[in-house]
C-alpha positions as CSV (number, residue, x, y, z in Angstrom):
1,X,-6.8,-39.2,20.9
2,X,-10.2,-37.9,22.1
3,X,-9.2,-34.5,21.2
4,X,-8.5,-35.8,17.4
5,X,-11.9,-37.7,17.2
6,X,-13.5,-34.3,18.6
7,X,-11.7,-32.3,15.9
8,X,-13.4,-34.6,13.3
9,X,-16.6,-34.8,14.5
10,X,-16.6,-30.8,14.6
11,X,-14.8,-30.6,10.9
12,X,-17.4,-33.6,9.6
13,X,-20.8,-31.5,11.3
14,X,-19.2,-28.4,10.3
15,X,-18.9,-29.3,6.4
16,X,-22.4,-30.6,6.4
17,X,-23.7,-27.8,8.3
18,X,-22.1,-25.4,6.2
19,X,-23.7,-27.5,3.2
20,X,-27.0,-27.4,4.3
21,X,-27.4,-24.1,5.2
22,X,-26.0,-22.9,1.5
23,X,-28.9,-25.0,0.4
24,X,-31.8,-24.5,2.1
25,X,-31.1,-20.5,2.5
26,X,-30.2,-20.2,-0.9
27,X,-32.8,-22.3,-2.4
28,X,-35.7,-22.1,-0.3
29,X,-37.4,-18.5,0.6
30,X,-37.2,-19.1,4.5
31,X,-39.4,-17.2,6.5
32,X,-37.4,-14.3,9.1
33,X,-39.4,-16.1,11.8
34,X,-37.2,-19.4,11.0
35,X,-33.9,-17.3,9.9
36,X,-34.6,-15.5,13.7
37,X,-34.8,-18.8,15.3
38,X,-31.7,-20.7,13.4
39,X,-29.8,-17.4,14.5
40,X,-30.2,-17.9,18.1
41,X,-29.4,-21.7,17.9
42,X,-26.4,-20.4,16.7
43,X,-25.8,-17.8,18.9
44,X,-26.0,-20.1,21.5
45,X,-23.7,-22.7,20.1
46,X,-21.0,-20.3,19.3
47,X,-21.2,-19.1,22.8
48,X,-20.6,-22.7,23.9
49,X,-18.1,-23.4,21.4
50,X,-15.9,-21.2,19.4
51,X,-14.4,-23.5,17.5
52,X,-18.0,-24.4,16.0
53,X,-18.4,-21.2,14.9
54,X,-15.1,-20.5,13.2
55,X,-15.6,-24.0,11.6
56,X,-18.5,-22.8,9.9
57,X,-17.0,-19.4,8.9
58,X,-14.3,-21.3,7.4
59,X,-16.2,-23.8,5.3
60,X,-19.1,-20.6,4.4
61,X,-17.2,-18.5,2.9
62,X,-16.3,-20.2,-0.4
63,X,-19.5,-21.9,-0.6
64,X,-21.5,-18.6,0.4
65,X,-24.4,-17.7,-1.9
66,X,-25.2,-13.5,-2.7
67,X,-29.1,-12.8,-1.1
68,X,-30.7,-10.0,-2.8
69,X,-32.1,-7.9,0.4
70,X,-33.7,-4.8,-1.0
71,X,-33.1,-2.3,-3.8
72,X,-33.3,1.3,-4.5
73,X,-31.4,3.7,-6.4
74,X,-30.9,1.3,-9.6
75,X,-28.8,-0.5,-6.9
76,X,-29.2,-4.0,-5.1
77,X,-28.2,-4.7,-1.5
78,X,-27.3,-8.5,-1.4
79,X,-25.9,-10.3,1.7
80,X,-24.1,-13.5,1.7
81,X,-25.1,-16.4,3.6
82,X,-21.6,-16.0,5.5
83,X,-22.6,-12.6,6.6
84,X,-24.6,-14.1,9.0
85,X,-21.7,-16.5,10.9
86,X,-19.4,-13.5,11.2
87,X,-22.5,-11.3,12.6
88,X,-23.2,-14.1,15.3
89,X,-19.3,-15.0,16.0
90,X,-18.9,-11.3,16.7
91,X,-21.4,-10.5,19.2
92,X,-20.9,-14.2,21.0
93,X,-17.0,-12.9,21.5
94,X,-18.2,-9.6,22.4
95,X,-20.4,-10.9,25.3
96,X,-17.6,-13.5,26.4
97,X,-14.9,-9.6,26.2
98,X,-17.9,-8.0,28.5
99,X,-18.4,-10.8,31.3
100,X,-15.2,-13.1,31.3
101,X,-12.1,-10.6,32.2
102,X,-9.8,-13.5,31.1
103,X,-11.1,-12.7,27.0
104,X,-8.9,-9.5,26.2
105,X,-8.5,-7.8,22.2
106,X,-5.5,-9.2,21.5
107,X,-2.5,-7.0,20.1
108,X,-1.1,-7.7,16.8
109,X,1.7,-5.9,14.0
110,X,-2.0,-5.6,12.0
111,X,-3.7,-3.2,14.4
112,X,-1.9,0.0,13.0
113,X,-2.3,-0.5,9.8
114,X,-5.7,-2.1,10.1
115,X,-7.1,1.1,12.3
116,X,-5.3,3.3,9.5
117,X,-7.1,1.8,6.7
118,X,-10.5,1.6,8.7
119,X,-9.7,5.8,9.1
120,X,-9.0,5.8,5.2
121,X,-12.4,4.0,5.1
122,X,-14.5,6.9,7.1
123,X,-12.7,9.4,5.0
124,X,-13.7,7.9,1.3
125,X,-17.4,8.0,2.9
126,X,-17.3,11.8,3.7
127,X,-16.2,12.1,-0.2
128,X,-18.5,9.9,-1.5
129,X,-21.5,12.2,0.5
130,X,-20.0,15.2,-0.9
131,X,-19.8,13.6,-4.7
132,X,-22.3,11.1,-5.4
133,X,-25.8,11.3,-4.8
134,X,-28.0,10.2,-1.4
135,X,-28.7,6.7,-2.8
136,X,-25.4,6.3,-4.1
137,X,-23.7,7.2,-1.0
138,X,-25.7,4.2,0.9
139,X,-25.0,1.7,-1.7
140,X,-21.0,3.1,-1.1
141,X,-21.4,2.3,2.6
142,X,-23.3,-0.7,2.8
143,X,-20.0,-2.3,0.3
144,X,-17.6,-0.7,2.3
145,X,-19.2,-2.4,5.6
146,X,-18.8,-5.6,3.6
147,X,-15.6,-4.9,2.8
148,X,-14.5,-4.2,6.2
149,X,-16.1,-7.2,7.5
150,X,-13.6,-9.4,6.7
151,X,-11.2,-7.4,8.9
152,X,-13.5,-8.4,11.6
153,X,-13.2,-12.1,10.3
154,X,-9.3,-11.6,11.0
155,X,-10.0,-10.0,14.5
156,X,-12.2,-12.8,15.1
157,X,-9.6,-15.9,14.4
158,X,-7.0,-14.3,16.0
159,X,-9.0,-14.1,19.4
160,X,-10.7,-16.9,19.4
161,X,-8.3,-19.3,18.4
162,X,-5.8,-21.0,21.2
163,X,-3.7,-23.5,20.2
164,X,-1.2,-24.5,17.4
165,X,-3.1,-27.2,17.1
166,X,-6.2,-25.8,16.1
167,X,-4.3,-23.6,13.5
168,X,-3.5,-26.5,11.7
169,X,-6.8,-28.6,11.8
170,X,-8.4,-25.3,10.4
171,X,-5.9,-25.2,7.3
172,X,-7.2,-28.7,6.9
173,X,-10.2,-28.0,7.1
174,X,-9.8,-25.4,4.6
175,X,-8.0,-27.2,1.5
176,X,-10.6,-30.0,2.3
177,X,-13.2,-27.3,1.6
178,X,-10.7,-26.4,-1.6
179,X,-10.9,-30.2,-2.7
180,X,-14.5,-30.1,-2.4
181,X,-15.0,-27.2,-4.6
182,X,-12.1,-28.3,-6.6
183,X,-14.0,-31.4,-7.4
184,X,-17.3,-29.1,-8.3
185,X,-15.1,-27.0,-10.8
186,X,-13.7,-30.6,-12.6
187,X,-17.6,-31.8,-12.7
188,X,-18.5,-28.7,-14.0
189,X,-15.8,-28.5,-16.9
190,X,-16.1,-32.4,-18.0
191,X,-20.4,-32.4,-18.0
192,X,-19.9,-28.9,-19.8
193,X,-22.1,-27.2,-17.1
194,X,-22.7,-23.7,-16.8
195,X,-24.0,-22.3,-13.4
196,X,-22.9,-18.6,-14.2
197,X,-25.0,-17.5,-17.9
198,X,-22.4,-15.1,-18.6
199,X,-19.7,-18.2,-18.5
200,X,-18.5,-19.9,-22.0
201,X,-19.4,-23.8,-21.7
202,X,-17.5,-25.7,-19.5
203,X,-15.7,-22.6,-18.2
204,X,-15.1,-23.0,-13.9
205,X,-16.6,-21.0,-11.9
206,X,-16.4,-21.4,-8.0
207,X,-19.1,-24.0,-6.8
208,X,-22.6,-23.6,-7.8
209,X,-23.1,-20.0,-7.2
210,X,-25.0,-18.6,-10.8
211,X,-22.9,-15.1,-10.0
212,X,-19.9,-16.6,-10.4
213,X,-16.5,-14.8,-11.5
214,X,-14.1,-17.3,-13.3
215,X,-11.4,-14.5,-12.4
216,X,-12.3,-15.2,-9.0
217,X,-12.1,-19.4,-9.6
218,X,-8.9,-18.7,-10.8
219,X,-8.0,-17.0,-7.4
220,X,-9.3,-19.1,-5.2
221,X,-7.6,-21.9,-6.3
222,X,-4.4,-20.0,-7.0
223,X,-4.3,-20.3,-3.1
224,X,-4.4,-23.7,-2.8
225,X,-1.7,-24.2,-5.6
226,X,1.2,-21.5,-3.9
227,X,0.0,-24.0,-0.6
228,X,0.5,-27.6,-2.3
229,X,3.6,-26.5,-4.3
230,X,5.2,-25.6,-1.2
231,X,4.2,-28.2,1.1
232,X,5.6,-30.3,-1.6
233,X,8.9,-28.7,-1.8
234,X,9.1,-28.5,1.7
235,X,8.0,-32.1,2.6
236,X,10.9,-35.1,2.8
237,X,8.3,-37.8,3.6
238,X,7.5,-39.3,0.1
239,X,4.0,-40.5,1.2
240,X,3.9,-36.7,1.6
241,X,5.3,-35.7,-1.2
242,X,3.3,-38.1,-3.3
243,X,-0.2,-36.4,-1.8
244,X,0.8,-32.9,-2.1
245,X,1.7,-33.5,-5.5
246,X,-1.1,-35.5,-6.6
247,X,-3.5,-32.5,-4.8
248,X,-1.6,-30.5,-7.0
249,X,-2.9,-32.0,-9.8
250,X,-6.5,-32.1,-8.6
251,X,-6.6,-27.9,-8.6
252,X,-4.5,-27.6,-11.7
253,X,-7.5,-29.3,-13.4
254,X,-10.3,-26.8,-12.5
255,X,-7.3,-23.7,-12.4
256,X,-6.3,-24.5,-16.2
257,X,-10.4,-24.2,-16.9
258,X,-11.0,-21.2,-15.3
259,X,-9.9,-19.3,-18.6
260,X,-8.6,-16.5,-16.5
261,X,-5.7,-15.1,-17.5
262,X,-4.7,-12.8,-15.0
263,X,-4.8,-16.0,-12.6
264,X,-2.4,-17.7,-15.3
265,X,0.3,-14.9,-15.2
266,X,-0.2,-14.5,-11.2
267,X,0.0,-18.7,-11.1
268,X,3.5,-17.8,-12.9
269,X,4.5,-14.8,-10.4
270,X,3.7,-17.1,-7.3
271,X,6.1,-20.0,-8.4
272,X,9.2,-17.2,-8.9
273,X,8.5,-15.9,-5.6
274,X,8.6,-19.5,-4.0
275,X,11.8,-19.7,-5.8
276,X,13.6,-16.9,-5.1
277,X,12.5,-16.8,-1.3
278,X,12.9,-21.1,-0.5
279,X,12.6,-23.6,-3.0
280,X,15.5,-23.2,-5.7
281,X,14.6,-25.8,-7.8
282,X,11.3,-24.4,-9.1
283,X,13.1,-22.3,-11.0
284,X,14.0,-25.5,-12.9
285,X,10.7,-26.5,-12.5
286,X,9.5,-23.4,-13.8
287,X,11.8,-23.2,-16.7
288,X,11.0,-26.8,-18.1
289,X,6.9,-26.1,-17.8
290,X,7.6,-23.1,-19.9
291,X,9.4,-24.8,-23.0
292,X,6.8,-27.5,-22.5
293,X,3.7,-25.5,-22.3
294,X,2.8,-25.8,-26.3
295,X,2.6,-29.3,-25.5
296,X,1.3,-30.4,-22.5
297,X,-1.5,-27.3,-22.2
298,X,-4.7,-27.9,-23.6
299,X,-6.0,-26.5,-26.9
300,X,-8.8,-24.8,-25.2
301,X,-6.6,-23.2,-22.3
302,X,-3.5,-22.5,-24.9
303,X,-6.3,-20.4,-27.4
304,X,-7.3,-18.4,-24.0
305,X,-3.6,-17.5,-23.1
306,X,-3.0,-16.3,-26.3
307,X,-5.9,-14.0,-27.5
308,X,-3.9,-11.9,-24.6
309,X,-1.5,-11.1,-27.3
310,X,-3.6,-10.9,-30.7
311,X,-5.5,-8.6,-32.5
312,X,-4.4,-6.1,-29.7
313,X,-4.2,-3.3,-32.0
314,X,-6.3,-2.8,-35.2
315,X,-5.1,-0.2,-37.8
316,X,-3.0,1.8,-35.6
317,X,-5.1,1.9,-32.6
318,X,-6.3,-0.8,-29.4
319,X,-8.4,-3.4,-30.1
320,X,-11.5,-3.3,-28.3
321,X,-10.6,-6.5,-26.3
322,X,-9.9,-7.1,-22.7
323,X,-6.7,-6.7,-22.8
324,X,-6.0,-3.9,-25.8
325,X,-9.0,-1.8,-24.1
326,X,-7.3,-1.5,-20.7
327,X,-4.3,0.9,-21.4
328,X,-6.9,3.7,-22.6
329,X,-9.2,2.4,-19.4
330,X,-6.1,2.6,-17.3
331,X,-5.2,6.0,-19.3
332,X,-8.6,7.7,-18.5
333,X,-8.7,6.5,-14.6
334,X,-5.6,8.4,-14.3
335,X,-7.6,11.4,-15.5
336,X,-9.9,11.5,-13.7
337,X,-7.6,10.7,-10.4
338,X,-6.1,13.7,-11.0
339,X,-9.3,16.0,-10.5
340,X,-9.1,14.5,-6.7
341,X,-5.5,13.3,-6.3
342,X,-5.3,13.0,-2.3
343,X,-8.7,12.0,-1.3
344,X,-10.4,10.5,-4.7
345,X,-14.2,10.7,-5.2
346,X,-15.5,7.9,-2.1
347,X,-15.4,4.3,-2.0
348,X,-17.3,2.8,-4.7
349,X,-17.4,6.1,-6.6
350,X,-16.2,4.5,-9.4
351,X,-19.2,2.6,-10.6
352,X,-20.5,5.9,-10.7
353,X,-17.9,8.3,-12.0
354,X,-15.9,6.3,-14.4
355,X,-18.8,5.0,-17.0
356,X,-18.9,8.5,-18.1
357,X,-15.6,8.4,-18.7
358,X,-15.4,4.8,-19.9
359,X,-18.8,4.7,-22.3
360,X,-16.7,4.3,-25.4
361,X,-15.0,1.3,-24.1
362,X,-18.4,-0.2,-22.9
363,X,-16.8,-0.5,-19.5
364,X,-18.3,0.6,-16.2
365,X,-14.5,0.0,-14.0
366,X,-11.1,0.3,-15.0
367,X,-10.4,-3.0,-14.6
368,X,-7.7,-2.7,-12.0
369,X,-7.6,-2.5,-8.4
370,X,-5.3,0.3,-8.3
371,X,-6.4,2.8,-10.5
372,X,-10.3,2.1,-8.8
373,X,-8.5,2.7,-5.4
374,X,-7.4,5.7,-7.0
375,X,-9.9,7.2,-8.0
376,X,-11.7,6.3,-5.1
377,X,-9.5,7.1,-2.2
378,X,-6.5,8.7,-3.6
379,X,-2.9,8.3,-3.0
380,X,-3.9,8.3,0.7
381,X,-6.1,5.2,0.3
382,X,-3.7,3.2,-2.4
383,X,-0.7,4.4,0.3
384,X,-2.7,2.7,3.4
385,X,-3.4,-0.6,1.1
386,X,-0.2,-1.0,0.3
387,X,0.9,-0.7,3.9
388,X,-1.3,-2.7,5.3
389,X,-0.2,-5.2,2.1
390,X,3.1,-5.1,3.7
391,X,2.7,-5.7,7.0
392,X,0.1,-8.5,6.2
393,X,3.4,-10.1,4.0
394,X,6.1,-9.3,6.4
395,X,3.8,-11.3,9.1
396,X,2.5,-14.3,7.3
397,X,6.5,-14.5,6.5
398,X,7.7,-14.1,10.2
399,X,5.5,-16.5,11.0
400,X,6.3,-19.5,8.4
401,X,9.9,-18.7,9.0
402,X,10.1,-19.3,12.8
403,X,8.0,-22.1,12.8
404,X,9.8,-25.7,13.0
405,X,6.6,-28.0,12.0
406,X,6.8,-28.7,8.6
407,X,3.0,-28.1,7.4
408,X,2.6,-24.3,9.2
409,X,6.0,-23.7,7.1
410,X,5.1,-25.1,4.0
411,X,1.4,-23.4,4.3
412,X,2.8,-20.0,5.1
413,X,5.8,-19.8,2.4
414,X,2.9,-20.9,-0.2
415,X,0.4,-17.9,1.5
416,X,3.6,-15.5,0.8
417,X,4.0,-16.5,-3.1
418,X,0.2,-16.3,-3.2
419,X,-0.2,-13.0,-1.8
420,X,2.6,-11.8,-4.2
421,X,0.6,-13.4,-6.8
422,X,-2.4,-11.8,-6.0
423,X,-0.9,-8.7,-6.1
424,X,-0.4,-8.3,-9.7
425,X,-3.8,-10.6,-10.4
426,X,-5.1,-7.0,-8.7
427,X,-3.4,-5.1,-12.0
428,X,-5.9,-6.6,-14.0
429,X,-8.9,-6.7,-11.9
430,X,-10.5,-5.5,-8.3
431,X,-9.4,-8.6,-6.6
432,X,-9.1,-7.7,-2.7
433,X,-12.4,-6.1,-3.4
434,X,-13.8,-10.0,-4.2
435,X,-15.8,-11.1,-1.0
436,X,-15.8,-14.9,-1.5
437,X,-11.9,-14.5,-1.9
438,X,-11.3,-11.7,1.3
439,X,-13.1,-14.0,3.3
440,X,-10.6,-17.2,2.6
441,X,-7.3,-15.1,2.5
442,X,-8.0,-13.1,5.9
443,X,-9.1,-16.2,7.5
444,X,-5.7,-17.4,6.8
445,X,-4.3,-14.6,7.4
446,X,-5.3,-14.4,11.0
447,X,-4.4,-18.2,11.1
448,X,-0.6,-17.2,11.2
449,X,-0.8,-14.0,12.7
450,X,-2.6,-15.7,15.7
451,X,0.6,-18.8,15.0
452,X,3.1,-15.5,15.0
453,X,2.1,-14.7,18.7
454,X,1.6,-18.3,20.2
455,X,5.0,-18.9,19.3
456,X,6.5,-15.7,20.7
457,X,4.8,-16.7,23.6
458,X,6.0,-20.5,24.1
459,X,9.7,-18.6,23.3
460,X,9.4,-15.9,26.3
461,X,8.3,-18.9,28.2
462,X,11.4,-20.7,27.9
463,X,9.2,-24.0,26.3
């Protein structure tokens, strides 16, 4: 019983914290003297408590605000407030793996492909110094360092978390975090607010951040829909059912009103998966919300799904639309893949190299996370990614499969249908490239890959 009341104390402090510290760093220009001085407070608290520390990573990341540090080059190096949880979490563990010989780097199916695509990662850096300019070739490293960050989030949850129990009070913690935002995204869509100015009115973006994607909303709360739909279908209890259905509900409402298309058709792809891997019946599900979609879908959100389809060609040719333009975009990456098939042009060449390719189109990307990793890092980088996409699948999968507590089941059959999702949202957009998203997903992640090996462990035990 104390251990519950402890668990919400530390999930109460750590929203608020998380909260606050959005705020005030956001908002307010602190000084480095006080950013130095909150640093080692937290230092020191993560040392004392893990669990603090990935409490706060957990809640950060979706609520974490961009930081514009410096610029040169045409460029801007931003941080996110999260950055700086992930910076202290990682040396605290790395004192505790110098002086306590019982904290080991644990071994996981991820460490192959993980160390293959951090190789991958050194490699597109040599190309991008041999193809883009000096300035352009920091700017390429400082994102790839963010990129690879989030490996380090995985490396972190999966050592510092020790118990089953602590898996599922930070899934908890996390679709709390989703309701929160959730909540934001509904506010935002009834008061017709707009916190990103590129955004249509009323359009959801994800919290308050004025940067923010509403391909990216849609994502985020893509997750928490392949969760709720199969903790639903998974749960007898009907109290249970009853809440996962009516949380359902809540993130439909800000999903519908993200206007994001390619969250729509992965939101369709993540409910076949469920059914053809556990839960039968949605295909039923699935089939009657397809006949009834004319009726029950908004005007707004009905409109948005359907300008997919018009006016994609005009006399003869693609419309200059989103979705006409990106065969020819898609056409013209594949181009210029072909100058460096093996080893592409660098990591974040492509804000470079493809505008002067794309400049009819008025497109700087091609609007696809493939054809980017293409060009950037060849078949040898889009052949690591889709490894490492794999294993990541196969794991998550493993571990949902073996488990026999109902909510680590449900959670990790949903993560699978979302991930497969995700996977063609990544067709129409650079989606694992998204840091607010990356941050969530390998969190989780690391949740069930750290479940994967406790239970392994309790079974060569004999318990």
């Amino acid at each position: 019983m104390e251990n519950k009341k402890v668990d919400l104390l530390i999930l109460i402090v750590a929203i608020l914290a998380a909260i606050m510290w959005q705020v005030i760093y956001a908002r307010i220009q602190l000084s480095w003297l006080l950013v130095l001085l909150l640093s080692v407070l937290l230092f020191l608290l993560f040392m004392l408590r893990a669990k603090w520390g990935l409490c706060l990573l957990a809640v950060s990341t979706p609520l974490a605000y961009e930081v514009q540090l410096a610029s040169f080059g045409g460029q801007n190096i931003t941080a996110n407030t999260d950055d700086l949880f992930i910076f202290l979490l990682l040396i605290s563990w790395l004192a505790k793996l110098i002086s306590d010989k019982k904290t080991r780097i644990i071994n996981t199916p991820l460490r192959v492909p993980l160390l293959v695509a951090t190789g991958v990662g050194v490699i597109s850096l040599i190309m991008a110094y041999l193809n883009l300019t000096f300035n352009q070739f920091l700017v390429s490293a400082l994102h790839l360092l963010k990129i690879m960050e989030y490996g380090l989030v995985f490396v972190l949850v999966v050592s510092l978390v020790e118990t089953k129990a602590e898996i599922k009070m930070y899934l908890k913690l996390m679709i709390g975090i989703g309701i929160f935002l959730a909540f934001i995204g509904i506010h935002q869509h009834i008061f017709n607010l707009v916190y990103n100015p590129k955004a249509w009115k009323g359009m959801v973006t994800l919290g308050f951040d004025p940067a923010g994607n509403h391909n990216i909303a849609g994502a985020y709360f893509l997750i928490f829909l392949g969760l709720l739909a199969s903790l639903f279908f998974g749960t007898k209890g009907g109290w249970s059912k009853t809440w996962y259905g009516f949380l359902f509900i809540l993130f439909l409402y800000p999903f519908m009103y993200t206007l994001s298309r390619s969250s729509y058709f992965a939101f369709v792809i993540t409910i076949l998966v469920l059914a053809v891997i556990r839960y039968r019946g949605l295909f039923a599900v699935a089939i009657l919300g397809l006949l009834l979609v004319p009726v029950i879908l908004p005007k707004t959100v009905w409109e948005r799904a359907l300008s997919s389809f018009a006016n994609i060609f005009s006399g003869g040719d693609f419309a200059s639309n989103s979705v006409g333009v990106r065969p020819q975009l898609w056409l013209a990456s594949l181009n210029i893949w072909l100058s460096k098939p093996l080893l592409g042009y660098g990591f974040y060449a492509t804000r470079y190299i493809s505008p002067l390719f794309f400049g009819t189109y008025n497109m700087g990307v091609p609007e696809s996370m493939y054809f980017s990793l293409l060009i950037e890092t060849g078949l040898l980088g889009l052949g690591a990614f889709a490894w490492l996409l794999i294993i990541v699948i196969r794991t998550v999968w493993q571990a949902a499969r073996n488990s026999t507590d109902t909510f680590i089941k449900g959670c990790g059959i949903g993560l699978v249908g979302v991930l497969c999702g995700l996977c063609v949202h990544a067709v129409f957009g650079e989606t694992f490239y998204q840091w607010r998203l990356m941050g969530v997903l390998w969190f989780m992640i690391g949740l069930f890959t750290k479940y994967l090996l406790l239970d392994r462990e309790s079974r060569e035990a004999g318990l």
